[in-house]
C-alpha positions in Angstrom: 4.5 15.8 -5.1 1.9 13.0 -6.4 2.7 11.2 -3.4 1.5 14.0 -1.3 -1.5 15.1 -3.1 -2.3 11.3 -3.1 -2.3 11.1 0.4 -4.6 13.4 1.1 -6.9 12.1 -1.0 -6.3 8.3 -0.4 -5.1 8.1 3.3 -3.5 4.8 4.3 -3.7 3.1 7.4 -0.8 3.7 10.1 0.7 0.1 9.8 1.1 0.4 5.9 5.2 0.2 5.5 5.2 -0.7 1.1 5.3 2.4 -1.1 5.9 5.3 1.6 8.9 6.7 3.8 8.6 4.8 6.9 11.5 2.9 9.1 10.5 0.1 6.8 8.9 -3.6 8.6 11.2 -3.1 12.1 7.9 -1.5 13.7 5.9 -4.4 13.0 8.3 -6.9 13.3 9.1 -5.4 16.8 5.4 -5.4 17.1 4.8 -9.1 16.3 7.9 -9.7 18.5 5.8 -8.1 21.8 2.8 -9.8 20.7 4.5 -13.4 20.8 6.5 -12.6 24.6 2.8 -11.6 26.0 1.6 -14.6 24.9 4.7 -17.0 26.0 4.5 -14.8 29.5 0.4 -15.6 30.5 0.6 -18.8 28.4 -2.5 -17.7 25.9 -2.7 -19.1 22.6 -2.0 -16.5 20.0 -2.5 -16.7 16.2 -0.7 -15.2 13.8 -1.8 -14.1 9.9 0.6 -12.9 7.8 -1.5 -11.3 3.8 0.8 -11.1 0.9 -0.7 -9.0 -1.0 2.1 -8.3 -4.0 1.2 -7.5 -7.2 -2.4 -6.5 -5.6 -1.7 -3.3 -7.7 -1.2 -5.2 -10.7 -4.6 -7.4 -10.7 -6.4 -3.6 -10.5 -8.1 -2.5 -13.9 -6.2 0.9 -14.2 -10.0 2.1 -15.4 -10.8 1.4 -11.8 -8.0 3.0 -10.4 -8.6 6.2 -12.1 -12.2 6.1 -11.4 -11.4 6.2 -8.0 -9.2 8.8 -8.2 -11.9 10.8 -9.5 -14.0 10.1 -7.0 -11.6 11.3 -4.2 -11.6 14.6 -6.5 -7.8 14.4 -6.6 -6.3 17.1 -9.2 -7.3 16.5 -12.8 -3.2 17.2 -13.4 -2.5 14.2 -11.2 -5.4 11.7 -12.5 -3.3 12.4 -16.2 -0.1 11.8 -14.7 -1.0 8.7 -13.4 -2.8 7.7 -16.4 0.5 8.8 -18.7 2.4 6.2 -17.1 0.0 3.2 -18.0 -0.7 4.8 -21.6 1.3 3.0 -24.3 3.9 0.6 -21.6 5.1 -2.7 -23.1 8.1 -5.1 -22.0 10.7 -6.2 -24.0 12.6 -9.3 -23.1 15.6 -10.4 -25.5 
């Protein structure tokens, strides 16, 4: 359900594949496969980028993140949620 009411809010580009239901990384891998046999078949250089971006949620100030979320007007009921679950969180390693 927050991951619906999110989504309006926040829409995320059509190549996203982290965090949603998707076939998982085959499209793009299938994608990057076509891109490479074009550029083998008319002999053109092709370049080839590839962002890792974990723990880009991490490095966010969760003030920010619910700022945002304000901003995007999503439900005051969500925004708590949300902020419930970075209220009070610790790690305990023994």
């Amino acid at each position: 359900i927050i991951m619906s009411r999110l989504a309006k809010a926040c829409p995320t580009n059509p190549r996203q594949r982290g965090f949603i239901r998707a076939p998982g990384c085959l499209e793009n891998v299938k994608l990057l496969q076509i891109l490479i046999n074009n550029a083998k078949k008319e002999h053109r250089e092709l370049g080839v980028v590839f962002v890792d971006i974990a723990k880009a949620f991490d490095t966010v100030i969760h003030d920010h993140i619910l700022m945002g979320l304000n901003q995007k007007e999503v439900d005051t009921h969500i925004i708590n949620l949300i902020k419930d679950g970075y209220t009070n969180t610790y790690t305990h390693l023994e």
